[in-house]
NUVEX-942798 format. One record per residue (C-alpha): residue number from 1; x, y, z. Coordinates in Angstrom, 2 decimals, decimal comma. Each point is the difference from the previous one (the first is absolute). Layout:
// NUVEX-942798
(NUM (X Y Z))
...
This chain:
// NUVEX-942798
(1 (11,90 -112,13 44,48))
(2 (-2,94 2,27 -1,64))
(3 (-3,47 -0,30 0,46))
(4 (-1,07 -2,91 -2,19))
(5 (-2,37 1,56 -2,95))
(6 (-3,57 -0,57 0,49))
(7 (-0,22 -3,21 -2,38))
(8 (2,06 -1,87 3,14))
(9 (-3,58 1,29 1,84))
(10 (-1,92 -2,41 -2,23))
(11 (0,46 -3,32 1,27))
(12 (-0,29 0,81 3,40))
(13 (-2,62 1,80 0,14))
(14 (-1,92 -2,66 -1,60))
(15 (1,17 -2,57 2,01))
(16 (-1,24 1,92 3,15))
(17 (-3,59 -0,73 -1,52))
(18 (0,97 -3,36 -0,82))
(19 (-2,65 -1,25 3,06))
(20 (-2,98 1,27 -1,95))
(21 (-0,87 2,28 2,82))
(22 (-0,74 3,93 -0,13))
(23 (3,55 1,81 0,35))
(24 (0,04 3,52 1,39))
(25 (2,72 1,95 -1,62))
(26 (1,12 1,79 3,45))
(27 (0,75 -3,20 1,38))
(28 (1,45 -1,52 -3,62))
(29 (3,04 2,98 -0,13))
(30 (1,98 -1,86 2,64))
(31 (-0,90 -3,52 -0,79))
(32 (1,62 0,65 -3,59))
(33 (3,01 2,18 1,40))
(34 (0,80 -3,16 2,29))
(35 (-0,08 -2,41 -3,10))
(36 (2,11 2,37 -1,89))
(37 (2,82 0,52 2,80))
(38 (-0,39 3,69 0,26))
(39 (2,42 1,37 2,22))
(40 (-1,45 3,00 2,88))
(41 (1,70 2,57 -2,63))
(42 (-2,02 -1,65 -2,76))
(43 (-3,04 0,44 1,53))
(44 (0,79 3,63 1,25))
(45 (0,98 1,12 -4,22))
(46 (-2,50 2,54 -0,86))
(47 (-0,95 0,87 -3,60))
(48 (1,24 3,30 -1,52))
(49 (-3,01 1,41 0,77))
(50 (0,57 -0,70 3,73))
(51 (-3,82 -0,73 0,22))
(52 (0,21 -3,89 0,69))
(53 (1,89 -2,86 0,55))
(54 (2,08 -1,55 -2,92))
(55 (-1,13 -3,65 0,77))
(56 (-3,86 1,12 0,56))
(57 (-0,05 1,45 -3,05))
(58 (2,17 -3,09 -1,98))
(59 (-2,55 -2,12 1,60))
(60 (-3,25 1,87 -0,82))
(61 (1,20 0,33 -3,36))
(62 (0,71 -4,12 -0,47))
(63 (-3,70 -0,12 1,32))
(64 (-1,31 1,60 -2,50))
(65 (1,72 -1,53 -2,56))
(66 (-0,62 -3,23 1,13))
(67 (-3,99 0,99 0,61))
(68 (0,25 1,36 -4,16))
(69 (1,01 -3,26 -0,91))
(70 (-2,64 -1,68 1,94))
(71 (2,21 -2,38 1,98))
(72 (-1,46 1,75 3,29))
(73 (-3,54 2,30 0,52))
(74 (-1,02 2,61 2,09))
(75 (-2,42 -0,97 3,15))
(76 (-0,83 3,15 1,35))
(77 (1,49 3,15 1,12))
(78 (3,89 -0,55 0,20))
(79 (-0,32 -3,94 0,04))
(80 (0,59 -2,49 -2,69))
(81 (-0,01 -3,64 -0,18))
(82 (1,87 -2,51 -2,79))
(83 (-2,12 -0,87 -3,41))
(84 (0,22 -3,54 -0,95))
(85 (2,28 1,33 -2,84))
(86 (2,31 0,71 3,07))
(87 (-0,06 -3,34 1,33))
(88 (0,81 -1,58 -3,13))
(89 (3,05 2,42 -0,27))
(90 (0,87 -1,49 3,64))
(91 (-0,42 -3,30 -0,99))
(92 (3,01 0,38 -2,32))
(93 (1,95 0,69 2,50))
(94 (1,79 3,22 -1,72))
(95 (3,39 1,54 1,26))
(96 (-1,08 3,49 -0,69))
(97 (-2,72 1,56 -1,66))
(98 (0,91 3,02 -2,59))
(99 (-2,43 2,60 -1,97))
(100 (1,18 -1,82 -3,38))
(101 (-1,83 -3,35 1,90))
(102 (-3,11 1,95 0,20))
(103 (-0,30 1,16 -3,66))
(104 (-1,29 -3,95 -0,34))
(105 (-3,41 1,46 1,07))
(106 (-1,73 2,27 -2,15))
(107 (-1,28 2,52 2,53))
(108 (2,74 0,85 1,32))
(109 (0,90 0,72 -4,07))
(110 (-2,28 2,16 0,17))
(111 (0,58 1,43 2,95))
(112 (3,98 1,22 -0,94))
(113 (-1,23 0,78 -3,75))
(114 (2,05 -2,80 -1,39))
(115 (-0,95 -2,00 -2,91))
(116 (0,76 -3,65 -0,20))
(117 (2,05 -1,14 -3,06))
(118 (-1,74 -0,78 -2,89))
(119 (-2,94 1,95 0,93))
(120 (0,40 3,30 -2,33))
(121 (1,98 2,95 0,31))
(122 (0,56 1,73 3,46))
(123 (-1,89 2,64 1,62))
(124 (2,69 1,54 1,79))
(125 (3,66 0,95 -0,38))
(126 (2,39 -3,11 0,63))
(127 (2,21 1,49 3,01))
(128 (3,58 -0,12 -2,07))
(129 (-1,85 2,47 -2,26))
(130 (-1,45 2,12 2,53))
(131 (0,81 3,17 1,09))
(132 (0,44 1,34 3,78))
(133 (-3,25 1,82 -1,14))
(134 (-1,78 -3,21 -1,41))
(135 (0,94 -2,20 3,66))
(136 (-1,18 3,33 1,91))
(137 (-3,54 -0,10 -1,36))
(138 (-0,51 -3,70 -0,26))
(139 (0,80 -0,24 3,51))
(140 (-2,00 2,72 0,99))
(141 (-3,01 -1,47 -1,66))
(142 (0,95 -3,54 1,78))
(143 (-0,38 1,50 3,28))
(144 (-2,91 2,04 -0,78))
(145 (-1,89 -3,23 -1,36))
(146 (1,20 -2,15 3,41))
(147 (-1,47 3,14 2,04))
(148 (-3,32 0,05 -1,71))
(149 (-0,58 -3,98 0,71))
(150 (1,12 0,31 3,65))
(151 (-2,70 3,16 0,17))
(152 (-2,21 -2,34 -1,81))
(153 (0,27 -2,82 2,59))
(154 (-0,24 2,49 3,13))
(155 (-3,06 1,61 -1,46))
(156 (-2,03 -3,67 -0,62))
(157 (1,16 -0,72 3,60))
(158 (-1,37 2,76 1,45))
(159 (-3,42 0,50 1,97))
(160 (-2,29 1,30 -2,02))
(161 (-0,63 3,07 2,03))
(162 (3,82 0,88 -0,56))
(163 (-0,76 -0,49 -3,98))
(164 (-2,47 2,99 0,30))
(165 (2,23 2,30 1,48))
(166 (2,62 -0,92 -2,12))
(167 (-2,13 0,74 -3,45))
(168 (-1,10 3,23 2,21))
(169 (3,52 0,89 0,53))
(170 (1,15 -0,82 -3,45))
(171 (-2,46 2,38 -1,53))
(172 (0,51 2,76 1,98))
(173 (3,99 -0,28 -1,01))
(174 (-1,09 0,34 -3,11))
(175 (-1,80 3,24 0,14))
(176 (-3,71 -1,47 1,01))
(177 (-2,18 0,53 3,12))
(178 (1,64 3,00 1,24))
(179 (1,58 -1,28 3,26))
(180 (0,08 -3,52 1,17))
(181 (-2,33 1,16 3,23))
(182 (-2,38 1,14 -3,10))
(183 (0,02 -3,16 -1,39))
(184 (-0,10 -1,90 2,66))
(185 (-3,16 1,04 1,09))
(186 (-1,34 -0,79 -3,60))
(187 (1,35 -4,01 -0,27))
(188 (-1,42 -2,23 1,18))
(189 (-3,33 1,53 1,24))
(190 (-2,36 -0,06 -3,33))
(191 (0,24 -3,62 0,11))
(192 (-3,11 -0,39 -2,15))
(193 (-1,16 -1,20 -3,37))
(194 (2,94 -1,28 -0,91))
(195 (2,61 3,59 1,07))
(196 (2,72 -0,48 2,86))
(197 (0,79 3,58 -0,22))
(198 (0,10 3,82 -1,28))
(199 (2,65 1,64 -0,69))
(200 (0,59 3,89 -1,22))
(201 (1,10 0,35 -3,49))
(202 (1,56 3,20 1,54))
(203 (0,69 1,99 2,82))
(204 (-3,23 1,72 -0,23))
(205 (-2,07 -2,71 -0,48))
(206 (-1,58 1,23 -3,10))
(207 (-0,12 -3,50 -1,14))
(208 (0,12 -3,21 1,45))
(209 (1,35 -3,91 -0,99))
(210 (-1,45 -2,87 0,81))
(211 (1,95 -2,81 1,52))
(212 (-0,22 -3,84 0,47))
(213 (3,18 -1,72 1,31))
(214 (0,08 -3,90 0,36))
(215 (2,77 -2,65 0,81))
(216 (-1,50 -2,69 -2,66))
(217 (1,47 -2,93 0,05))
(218 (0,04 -0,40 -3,91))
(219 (-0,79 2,10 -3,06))
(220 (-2,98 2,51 -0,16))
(221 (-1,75 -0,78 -2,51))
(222 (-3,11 1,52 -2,07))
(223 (-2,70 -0,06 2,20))
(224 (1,85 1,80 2,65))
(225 (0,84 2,50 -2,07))
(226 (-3,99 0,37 -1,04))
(227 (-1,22 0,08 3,58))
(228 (2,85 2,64 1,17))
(229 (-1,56 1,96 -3,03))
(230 (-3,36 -0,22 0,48))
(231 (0,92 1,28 3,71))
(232 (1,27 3,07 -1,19))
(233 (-2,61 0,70 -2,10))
(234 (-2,48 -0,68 3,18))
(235 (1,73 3,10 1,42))
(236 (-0,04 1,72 -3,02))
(237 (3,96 0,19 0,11))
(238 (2,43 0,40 -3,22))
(239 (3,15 -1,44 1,26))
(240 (0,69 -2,54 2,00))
(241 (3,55 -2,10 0,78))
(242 (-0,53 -4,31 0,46))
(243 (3,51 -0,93 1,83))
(244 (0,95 -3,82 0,69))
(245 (2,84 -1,89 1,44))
(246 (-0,29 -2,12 -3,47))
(247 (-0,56 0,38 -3,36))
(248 (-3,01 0,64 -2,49))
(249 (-0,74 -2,20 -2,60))
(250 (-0,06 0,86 -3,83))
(251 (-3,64 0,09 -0,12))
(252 (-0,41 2,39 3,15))
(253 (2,55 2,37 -1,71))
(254 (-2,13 0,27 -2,98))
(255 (-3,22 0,31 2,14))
(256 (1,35 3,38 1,77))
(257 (1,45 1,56 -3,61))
(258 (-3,64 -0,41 -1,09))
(259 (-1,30 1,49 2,53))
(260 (1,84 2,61 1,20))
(261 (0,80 1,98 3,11))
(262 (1,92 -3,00 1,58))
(263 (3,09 -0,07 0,74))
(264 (1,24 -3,81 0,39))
(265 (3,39 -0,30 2,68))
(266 (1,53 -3,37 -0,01))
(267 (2,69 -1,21 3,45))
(268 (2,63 0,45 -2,55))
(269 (-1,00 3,38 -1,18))
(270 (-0,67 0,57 3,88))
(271 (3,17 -0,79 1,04))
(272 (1,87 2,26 -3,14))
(273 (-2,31 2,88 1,84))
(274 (1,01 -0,63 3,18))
(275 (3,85 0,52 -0,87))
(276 (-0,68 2,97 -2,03))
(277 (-1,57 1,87 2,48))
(278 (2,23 -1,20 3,46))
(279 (-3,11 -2,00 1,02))
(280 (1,55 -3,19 2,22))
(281 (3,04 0,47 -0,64))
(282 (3,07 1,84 0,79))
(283 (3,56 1,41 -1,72))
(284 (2,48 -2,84 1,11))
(285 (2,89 2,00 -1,54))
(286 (0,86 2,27 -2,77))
(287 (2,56 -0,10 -2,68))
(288 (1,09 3,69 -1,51))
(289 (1,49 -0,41 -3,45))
(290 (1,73 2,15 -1,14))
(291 (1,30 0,74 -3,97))
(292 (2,38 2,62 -1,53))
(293 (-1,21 3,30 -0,58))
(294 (1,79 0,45 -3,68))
(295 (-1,72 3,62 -0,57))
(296 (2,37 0,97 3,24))
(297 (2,91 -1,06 -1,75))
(298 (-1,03 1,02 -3,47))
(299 (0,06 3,51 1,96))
(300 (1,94 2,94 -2,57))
């Protein structure tokens, strides 16, 4: 028998929640593989890539489905507990849970780039009409927006020490500060009117940015934005970066267009950073594809 498909994942894996208590998702791999019968050889199946365990990944993947469609939530750094959309889903008693199940909830819509029926053209390509090319990117872009969430959710569950260094080592990867040791030296140590750190502009240090990184717990919002400003402009400084774990609000956006020199860093934008530049994360696998080269075959 194959390896059941990753929608046989859901139910289970919600189900091991089903006590209301924080699951860890070590411990929730062979919970799941029990209720699913897995076999020794099931559980030894490697993907492709030969980088992890068919079943881990099967089951990390119903997770996050199931944590899109907001039937469980995360509680801290690879935990999760059930919503009390999950328990209601229990408390039907369902056979099996499936992906088609979840499109009930509009996040996890949102989440796949579906569109519900009735609700205006779609967005994407329907899969019968897609090409290999089409499924390729889509996918790509799935995993890249799962992998900026889980970086999202490390990052706000970090000490805030460890958030320092990672905004130092973030801009050094992309070009600033010279070195990290350069850097380092610069974070952190200001720590007045209203600056958590200095970095280079360049390598020389012909210039320097001006830094304030905070975990807020909800959106920045104007007067933030004013008082980060009026900071710089105590050190008589032209640039300067504001970085959050959250968002900004409308109104602080507009407040840093009018006046200038600040550059405004939301988590998400933070997170899109952090996979551009290899920051936190690291090349699972990689997939060469390859196309016909015509002009070799056009050849007189």
């Amino acid at each position: 028998m194959p390896l059941p498909d990753f929608q046989a994942f859901l139910l289970p894996v919600l189900q091991y929640a089903a006590d209301g208590q924080e699951k860890n998702l070590r411990e929730m791999y062979d919970d799941v593989a029990a209720a699913l019968q897995l076999t020794d050889e099931d559980r030894r199946q490697l993907l492709p890539s030969r980088k992890q365990l068919t079943y881990h990944n099967r089951a990390g993947w119903a997770k996050t489905y199931l944590l899109k469609a907001g039937l469980v939530e995360n509680a801290g750094r690879g935990r999760y507990r059930i919503t009390e959309t999950g328990r209601q889903v229990l408390a039907q008693r369902p056979e099996r849970l499936t992906r088609r199940d979840l499109m009930r909830y509009g996040d996890f819509v949102a989440f796949v780039g579906a569109v519900p029926p009735d609700s205006g053209p779609p967005e994407t390509i329907p899969a019968e009409e897609a090409t290999p090319d089409d499924t390729l990117e889509r996918l790509h872009q799935t995993l890249r927006d799962q992998l900026a969430q889980d970086l999202l959710e490390a990052v706000r569950s970090a000490a805030p020490a460890f958030f320092e260094q990672l905004v130092v080592d973030l801009l050094v990867a992309m070009g600033y500060g010279g070195t990290v040791r350069d850097a380092g030296r610069a974070i952190g140590r200001s720590g007045d009117g209203g600056i958590d750190g200095i970095i280079k502009q360049d390598r020389l240090g012909l210039e320097n940015i001006y830094v304030q990184a905070k975990r807020w717990s909800g959106n920045v919002g104007s007067p933030e934005v004013r008082n980060f400003a009026g900071s710089l402009q105590y050190h008589k400084a032209t640039r300067g970066v504001l970085i959050t774990t959250s968002d900004f609000s409308q109104g602080a956006r507009e407040t840093a267009r009018h006046l200038g020199g600040t550059l405004l860093v939301s988590g998400e934008e933070l997170a899109q950073l952090m996979i551009d530049h290899g920051v936190g994360v690291t090349t699972a696998v990689v997939y060469e594809v390859k196309r016909l080269d015509r002009d070799y075959f056009e050849r007189d």
